[in-house]
VOPAGU-2260 file (C-alpha; in pm, 1 decimal, decimal comma):
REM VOPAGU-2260
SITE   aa  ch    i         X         Y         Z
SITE  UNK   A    0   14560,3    1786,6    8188,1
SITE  UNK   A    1   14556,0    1965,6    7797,5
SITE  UNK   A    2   14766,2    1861,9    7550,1
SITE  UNK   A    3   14833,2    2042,8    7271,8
SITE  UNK   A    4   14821,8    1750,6    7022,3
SITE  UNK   A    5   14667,5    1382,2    7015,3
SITE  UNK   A    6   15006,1    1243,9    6984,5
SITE  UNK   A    7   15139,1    1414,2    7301,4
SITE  UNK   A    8   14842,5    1308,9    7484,8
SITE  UNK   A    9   14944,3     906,8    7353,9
SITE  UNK   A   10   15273,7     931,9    7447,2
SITE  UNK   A   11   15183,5    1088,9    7807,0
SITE  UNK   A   12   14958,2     785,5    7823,2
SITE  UNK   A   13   15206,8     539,8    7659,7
SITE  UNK   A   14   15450,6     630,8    7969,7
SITE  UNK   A   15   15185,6     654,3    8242,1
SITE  UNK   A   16   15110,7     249,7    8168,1
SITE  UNK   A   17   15482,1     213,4    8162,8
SITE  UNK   A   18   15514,1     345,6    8517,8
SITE  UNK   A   19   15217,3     179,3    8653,7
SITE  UNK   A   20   15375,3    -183,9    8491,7
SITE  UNK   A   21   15701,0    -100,0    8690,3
SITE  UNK   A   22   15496,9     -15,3    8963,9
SITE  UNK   A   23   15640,8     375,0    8977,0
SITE  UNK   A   24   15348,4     480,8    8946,5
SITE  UNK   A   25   15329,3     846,0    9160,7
SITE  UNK   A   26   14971,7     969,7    9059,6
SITE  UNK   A   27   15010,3    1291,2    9317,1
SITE  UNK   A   28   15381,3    1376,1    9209,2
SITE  UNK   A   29   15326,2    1597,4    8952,2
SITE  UNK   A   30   15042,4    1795,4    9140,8
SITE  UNK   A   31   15285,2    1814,4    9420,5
SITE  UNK   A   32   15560,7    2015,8    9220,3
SITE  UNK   A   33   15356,2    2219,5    9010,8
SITE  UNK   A   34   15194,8    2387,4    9359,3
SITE  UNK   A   35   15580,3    2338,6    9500,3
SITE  UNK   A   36   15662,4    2594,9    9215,6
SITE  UNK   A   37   15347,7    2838,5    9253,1
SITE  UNK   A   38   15449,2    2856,5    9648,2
SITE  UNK   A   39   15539,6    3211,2    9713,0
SITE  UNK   A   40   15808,1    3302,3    9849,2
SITE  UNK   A   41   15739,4    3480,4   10223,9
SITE  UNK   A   42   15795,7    3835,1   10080,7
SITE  UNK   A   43   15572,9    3790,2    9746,3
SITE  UNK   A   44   15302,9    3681,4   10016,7
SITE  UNK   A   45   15367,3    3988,1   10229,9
SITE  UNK   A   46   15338,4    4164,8    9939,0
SITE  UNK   A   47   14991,4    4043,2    9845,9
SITE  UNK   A   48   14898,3    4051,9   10251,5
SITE  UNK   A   49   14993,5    4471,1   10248,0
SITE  UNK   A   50   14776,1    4528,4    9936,6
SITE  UNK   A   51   14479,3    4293,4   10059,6
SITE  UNK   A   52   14475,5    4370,8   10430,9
SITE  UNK   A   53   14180,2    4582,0   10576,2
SITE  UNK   A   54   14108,9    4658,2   10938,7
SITE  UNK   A   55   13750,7    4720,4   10989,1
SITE  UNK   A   56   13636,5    4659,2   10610,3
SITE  UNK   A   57   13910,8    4962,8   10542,7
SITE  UNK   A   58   14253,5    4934,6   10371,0
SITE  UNK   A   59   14542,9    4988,6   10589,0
SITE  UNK   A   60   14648,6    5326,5   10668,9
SITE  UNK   A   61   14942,7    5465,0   10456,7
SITE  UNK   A   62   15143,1    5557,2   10793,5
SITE  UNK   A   63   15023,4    5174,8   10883,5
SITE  UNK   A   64   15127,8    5006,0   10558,7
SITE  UNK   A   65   15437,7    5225,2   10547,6
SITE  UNK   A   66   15522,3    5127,8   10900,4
SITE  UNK   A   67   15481,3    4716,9   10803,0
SITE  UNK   A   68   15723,7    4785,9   10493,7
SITE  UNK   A   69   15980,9    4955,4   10734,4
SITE  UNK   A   70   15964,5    4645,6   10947,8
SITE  UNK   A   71   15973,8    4362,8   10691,8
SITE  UNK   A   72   16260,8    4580,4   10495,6
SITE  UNK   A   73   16451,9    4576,1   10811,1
SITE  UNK   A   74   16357,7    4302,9   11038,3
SITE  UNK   A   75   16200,6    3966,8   10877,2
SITE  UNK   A   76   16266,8    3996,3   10471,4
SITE  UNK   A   77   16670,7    3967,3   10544,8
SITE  UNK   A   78   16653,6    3592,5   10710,6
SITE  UNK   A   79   16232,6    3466,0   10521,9
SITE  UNK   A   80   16211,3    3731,1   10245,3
SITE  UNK   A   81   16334,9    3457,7   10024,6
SITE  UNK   A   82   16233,7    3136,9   10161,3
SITE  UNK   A   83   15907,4    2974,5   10037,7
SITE  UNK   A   84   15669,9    3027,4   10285,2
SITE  UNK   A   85   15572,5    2695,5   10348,7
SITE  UNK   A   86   15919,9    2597,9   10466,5
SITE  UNK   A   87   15917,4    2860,7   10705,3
SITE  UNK   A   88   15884,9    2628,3   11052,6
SITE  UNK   A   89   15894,7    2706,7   11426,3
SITE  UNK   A   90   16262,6    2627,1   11491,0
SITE  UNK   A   91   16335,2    2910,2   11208,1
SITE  UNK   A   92   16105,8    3141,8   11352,3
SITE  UNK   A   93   16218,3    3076,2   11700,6
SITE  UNK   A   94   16627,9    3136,0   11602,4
SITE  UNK   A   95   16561,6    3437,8   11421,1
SITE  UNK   A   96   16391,4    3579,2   11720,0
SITE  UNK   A   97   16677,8    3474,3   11941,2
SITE  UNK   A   98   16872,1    3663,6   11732,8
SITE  UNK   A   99   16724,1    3964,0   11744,7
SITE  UNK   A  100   16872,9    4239,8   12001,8
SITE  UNK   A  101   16741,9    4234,2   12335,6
SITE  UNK   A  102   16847,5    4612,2   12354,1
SITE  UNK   A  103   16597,5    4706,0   12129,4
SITE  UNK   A  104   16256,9    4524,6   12272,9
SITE  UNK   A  105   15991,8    4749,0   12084,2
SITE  UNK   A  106   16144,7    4639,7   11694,8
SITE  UNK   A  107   16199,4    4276,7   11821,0
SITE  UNK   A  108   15813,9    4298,3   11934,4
SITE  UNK   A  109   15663,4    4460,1   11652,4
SITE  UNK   A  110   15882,6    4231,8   11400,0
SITE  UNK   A  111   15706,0    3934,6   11540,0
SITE  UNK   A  112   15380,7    4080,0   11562,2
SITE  UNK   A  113   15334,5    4134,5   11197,6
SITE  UNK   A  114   15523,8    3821,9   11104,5
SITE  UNK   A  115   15295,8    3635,4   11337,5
SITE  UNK   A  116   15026,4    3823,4   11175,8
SITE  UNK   A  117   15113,4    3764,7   10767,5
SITE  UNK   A  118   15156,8    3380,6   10839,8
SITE  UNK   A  119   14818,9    3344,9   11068,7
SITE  UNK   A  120   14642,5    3499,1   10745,6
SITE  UNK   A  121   14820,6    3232,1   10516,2
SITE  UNK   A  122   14727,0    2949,6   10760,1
SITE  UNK   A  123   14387,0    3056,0   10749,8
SITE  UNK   A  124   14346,5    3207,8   10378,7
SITE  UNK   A  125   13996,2    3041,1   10210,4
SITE  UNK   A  126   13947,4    2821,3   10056,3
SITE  UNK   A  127   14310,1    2693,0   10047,2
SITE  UNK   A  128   14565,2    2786,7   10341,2
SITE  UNK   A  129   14875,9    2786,6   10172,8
SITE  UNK   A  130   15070,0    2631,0   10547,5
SITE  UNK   A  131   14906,7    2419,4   10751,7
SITE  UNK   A  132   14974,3    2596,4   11076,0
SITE  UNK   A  133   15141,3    2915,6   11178,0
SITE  UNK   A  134   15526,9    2818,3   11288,9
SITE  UNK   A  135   15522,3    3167,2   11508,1
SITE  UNK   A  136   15398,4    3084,7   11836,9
SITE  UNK   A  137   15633,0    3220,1   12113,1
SITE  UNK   A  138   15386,1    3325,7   12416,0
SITE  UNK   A  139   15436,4    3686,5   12456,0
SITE  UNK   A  140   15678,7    3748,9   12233,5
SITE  UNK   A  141   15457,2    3996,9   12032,3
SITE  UNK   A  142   15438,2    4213,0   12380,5
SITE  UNK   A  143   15639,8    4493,5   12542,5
SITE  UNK   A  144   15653,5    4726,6   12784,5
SITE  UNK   A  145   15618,5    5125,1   12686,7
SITE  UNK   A  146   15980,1    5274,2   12713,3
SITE  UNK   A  147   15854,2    5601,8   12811,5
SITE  UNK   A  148   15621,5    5658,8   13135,7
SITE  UNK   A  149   15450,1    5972,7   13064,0
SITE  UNK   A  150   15453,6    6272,3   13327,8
SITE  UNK   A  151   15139,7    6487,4   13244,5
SITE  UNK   A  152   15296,4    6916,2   13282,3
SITE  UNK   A  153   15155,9    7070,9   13611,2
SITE  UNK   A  154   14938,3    7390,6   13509,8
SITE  UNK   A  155   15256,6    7601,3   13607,1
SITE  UNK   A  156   15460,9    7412,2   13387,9
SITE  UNK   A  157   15203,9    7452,5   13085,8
SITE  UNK   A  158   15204,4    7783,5   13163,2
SITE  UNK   A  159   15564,2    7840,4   13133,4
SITE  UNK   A  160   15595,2    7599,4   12804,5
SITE  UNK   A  161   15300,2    7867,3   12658,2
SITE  UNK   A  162   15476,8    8157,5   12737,0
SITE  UNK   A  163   15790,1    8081,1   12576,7
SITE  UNK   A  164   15666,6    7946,9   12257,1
SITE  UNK   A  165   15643,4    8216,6   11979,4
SITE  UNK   A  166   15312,3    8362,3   11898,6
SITE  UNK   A  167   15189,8    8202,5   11632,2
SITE  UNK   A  168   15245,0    7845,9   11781,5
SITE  UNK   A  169   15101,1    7928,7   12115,3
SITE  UNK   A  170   14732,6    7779,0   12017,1
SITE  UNK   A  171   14820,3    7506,2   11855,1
SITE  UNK   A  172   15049,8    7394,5   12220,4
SITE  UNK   A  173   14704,8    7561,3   12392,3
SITE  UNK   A  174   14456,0    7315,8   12181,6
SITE  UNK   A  175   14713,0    7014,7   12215,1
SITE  UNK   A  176   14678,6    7029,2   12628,2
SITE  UNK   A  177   14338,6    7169,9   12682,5
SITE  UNK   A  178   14159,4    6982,5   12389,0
SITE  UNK   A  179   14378,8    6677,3   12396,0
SITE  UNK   A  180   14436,1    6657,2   12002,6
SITE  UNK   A  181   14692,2    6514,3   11793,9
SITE  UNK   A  182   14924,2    6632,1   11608,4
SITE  UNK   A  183   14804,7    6546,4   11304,6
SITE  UNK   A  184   14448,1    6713,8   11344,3
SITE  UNK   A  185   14605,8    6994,4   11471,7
SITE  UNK   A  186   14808,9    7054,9   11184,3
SITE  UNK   A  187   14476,5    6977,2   10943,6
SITE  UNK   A  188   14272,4    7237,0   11123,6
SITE  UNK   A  189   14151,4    7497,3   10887,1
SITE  UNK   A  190   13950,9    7772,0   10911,7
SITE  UNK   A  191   13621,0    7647,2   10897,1
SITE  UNK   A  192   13685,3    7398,0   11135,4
SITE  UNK   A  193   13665,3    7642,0   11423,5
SITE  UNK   A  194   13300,4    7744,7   11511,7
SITE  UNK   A  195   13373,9    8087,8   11746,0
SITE  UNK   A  196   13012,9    8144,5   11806,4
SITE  UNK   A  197   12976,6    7782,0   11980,3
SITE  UNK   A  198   13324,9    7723,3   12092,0
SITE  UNK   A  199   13393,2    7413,1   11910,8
SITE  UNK   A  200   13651,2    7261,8   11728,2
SITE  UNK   A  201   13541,2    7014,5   11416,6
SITE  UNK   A  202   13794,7    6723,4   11394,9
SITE  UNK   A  203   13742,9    6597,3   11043,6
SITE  UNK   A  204   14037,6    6504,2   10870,8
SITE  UNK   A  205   14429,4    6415,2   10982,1
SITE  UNK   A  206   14748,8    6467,9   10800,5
SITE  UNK   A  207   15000,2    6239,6   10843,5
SITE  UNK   A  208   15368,7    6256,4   10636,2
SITE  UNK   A  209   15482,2    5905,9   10508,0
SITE  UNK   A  210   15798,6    5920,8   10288,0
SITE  UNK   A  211   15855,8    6280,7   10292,2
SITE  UNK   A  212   15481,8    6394,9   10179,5
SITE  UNK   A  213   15189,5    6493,8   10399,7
SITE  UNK   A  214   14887,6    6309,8   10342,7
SITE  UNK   A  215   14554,4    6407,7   10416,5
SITE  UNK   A  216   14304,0    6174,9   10538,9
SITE  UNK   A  217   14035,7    6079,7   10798,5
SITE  UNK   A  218   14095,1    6078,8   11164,8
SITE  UNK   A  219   14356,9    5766,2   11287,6
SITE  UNK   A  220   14021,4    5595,3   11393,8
SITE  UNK   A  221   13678,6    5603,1   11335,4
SITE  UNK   A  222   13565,1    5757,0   11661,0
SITE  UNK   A  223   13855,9    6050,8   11584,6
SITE  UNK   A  224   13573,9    6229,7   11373,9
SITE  UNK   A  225   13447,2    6446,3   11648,8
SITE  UNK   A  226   13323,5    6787,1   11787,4
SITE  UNK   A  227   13538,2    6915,0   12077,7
SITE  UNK   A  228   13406,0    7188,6   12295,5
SITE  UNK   A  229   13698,6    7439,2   12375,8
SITE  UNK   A  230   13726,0    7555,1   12700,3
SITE  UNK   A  231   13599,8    7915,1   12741,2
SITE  UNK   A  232   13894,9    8035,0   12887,3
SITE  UNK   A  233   14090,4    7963,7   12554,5
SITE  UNK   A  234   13873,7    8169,4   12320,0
SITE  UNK   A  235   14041,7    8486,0   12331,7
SITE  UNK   A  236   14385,7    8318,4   12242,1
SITE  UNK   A  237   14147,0    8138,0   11947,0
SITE  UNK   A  238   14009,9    8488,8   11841,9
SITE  UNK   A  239   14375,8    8665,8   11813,9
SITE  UNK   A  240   14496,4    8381,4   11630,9
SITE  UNK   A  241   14259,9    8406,7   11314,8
SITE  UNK   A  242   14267,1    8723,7   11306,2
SITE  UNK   A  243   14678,2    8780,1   11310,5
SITE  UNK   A  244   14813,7    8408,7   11189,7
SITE  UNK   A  245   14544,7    8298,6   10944,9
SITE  UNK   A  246   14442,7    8368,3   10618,3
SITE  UNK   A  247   14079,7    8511,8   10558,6
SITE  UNK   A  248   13967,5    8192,6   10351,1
SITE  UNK   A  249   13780,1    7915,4   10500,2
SITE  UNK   A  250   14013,4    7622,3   10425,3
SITE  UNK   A  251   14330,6    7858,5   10551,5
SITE  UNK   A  252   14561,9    7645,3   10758,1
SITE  UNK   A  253   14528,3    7719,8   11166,5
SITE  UNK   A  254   14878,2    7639,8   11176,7
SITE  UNK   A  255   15101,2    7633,4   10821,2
SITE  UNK   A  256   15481,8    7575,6   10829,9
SITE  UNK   A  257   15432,6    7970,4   10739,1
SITE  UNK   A  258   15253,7    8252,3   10704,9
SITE  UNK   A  259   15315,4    8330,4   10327,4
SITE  UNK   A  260   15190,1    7979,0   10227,3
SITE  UNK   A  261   14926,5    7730,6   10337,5
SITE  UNK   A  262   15138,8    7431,1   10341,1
SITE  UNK   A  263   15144,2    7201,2   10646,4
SITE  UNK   A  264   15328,5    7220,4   10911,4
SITE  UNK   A  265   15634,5    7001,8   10941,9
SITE  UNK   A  266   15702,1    6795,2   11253,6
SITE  UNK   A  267   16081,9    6945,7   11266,2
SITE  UNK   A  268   15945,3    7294,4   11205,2
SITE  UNK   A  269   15705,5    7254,8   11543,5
SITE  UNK   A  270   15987,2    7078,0   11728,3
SITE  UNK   A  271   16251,4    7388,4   11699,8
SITE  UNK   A  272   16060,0    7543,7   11935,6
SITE  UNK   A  273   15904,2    7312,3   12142,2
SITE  UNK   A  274   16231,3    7191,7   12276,4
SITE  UNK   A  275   16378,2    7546,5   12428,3
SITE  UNK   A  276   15980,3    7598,4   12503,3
SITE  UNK   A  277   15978,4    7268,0   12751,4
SITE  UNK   A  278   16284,9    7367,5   12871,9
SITE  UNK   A  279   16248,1    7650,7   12981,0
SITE  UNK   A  280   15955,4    7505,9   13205,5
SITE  UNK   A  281   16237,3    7252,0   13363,1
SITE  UNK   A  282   16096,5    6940,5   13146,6
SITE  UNK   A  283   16308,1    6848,4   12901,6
SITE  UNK   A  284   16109,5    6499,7   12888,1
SITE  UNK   A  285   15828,8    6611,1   12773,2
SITE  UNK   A  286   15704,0    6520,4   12421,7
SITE  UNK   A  287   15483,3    6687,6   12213,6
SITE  UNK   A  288   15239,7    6426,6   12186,7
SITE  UNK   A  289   15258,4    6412,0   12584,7
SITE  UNK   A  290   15051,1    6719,8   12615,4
SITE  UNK   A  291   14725,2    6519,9   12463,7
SITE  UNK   A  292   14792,2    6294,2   12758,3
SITE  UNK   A  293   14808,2    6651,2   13018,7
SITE  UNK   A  294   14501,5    6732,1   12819,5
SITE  UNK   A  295   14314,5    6378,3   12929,3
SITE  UNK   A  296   14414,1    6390,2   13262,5
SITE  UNK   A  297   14301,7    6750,0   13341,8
SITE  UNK   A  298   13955,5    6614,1   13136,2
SITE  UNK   A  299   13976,6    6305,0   13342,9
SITE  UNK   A  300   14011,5    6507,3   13717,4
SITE  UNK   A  301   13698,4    6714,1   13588,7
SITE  UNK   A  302   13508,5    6425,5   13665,4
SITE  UNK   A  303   13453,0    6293,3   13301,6
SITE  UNK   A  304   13301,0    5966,6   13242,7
SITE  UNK   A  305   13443,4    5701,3   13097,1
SITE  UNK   A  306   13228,9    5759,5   12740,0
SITE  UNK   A  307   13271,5    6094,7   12799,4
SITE  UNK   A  308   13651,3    6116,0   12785,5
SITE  UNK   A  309   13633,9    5842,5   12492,3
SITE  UNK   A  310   13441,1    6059,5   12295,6
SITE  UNK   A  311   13682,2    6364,3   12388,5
SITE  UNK   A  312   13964,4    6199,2   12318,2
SITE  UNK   A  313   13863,5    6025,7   12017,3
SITE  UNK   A  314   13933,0    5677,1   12130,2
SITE  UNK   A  315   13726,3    5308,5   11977,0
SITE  UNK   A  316   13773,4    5123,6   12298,6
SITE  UNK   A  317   13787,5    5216,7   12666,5
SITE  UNK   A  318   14171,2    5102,3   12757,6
SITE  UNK   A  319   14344,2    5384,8   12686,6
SITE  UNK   A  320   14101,2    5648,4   12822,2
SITE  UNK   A  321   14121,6    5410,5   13181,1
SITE  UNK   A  322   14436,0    5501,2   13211,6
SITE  UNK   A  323   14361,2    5888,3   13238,9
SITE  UNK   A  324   14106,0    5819,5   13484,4
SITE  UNK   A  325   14321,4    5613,7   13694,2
SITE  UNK   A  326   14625,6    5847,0   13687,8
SITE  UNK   A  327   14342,1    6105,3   13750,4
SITE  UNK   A  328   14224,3    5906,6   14088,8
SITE  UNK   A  329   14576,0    5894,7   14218,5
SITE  UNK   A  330   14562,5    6273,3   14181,5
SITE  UNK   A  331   14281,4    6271,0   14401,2
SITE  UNK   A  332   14392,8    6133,9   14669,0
SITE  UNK   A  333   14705,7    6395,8   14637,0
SITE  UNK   A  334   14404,1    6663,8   14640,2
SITE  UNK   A  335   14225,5    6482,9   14965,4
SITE  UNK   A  336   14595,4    6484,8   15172,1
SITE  UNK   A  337   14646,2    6894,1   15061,9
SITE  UNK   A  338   14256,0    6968,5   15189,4
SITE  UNK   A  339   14330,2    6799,8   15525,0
SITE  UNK   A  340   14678,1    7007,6   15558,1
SITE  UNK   A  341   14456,1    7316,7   15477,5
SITE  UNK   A  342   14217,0    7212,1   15769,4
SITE  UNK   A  343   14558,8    7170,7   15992,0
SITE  UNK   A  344   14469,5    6811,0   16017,0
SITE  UNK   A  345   14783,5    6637,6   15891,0
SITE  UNK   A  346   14709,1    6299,6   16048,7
SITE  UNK   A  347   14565,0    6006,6   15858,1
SITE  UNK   A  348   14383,6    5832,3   16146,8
């Protein structure tokens, strides 16, 4: 400890002995409330935890770190935003996620994910975990069940959705099924990003809007930088495109929100004519983003590998492409039982 005089550093002394003679003496106590009083509260930590996280050796995502603020604004801050985070235990943890509604199992999950998350980093930070242990422990809790089962569109219903889309939105619905893209690389796609002489498609960048603006950045994952071979039977809709929806220069927008400007696209410009698109082909429960999965399953039934449909698709792990091949393998056997009614052979013995 400084002092900023030899006379304060006496006196400090002078009462130290004092203590010690009345046997008060609490060598630890003063350590103990100065780190009491740097102890940040769970927000500042969270806080510090957004700006320091990295996935991969790379900051968080601004759609990602938006999406964290959106949860803690709305679903932990309001009962541990203010509580020091070391008094944060599991019986707190554990009522606050009884309290949360049932109804709404996707918030309730992702709420305790991160929170689980921020105080698992500040039981492990190094060289000095600021809790001993993390309080959030409930088994599962962090889990939950997709809401919406996806139904890939039948050919004939793709066809119908294309037909009734005006012109200039036709590819983009056309490169979202066939070529399995996303939303966001579709609406990046520029001009130079489309190699007509070798049919492919150069996924480079993303845009994604957080807070109003549209961001451009890399791919959502690594693997998401890719070449994607478009199938031949798209390249005249590709060729009529540029030449009546784009602009002549190479980093003219594919698909701007119009055609006087090169702006992006906006989600709610896209959707007002999606919906009375999908419609019209009887399925109003199809989303947008629900064509990329028609797109892996008609990549999956071609008989695409595993690697094959990860590298398509633009996936890091395996998981999610196994579950186009699987869906794929139930439409074989719907295949096998139509080629046995062709031979007149409806029996299964």
């Amino acid at each position: 400890m400084l002092f900023d005089a030899k006379d304060d550093a006496i006196a400090w002394l002078a009462a130290r002995r004092a203590e010690i003679q009345l046997g008060i003496w609490a060598p630890d106590l003063l350590a103990r409330a100065t780190a009491k009083k740097a102890m940040p509260t769970f927000d500042e930590y969270a806080q510090r935890w957004l700006s320091n996280r990295k996935t991969k050796g790379q900051a968080l995502r601004p759609t990602t770190r938006d999406h964290y603020q959106y949860i803690l604004d709305g679903s932990i801050n309001p009962t541990f935003g203010r509580v020091p985070i070391d008094e944060i235990t599991v019986d707190s943890v554990n009522d606050w996620y009884d309290a949360m509604s049932p109804d709404r199992a996707a918030q309730r999950a992702h709420a305790y994910s991160l929170l689980r998350t921020i105080l698992g980093t500040a039981a492990s930070d190094r060289p000095s975990p600021l809790i001993p242990f993390n309080p959030a422990h409930i088994r599962g809790a962090g889990n939950v069940k997709p809401a919406h089962k996806v139904r890939p569109a039948s050919l004939d219903e793709l066809e119908t959705l294309i037909d009734n889309l005006p012109g200039k939105y036709k590819l983009m619905a056309l490169f979202a099924a066939w070529c399995a893209m996303r939303f966001g690389e579709l609406a990046e796609l520029r001009r130079s990003d489309i190699d007509v002489k070798r049919k492919l498609i150069r996924i480079r960048r993303g845009v994604v809007r957080v807070r109003g603006k549209m961001i451009v950045g890399p791919p959502k994952t690594d693997a998401g930088i890719r070449d994607i071979s478009i199938p031949p039977h798209l390249m005249p809709a590709v060729e009529a495109h540029l030449n009546n929806f784009v602009a002549p220069a190479a980093d003219a927008l594919l698909f701007s929100s119009s055609s006087c400007d090169n702006r992006h696209m906006q989600p709610s410009t896209l959707y007002k004519v999606f919906y009375p698109a999908r419609d019209a082909a009887g399925r109003e429960d199809l989303r947008w983003h629900d064509l990329r999965h028609t797109g892996a399953v008609l990549a999956a039934q071609t008989g695409a590998t595993l690697a094959e449909l990860m590298g398509r698709l633009g996936h890091t792990t395996p998981d999610a492409a196994m579950r186009y091949q699987h869906v794929a393998a139930d439409r074989d056997a719907e295949i096998a039982r139509r080629l046995s009614e062709l031979a007149g052979s409806p029996r299964s013995d």
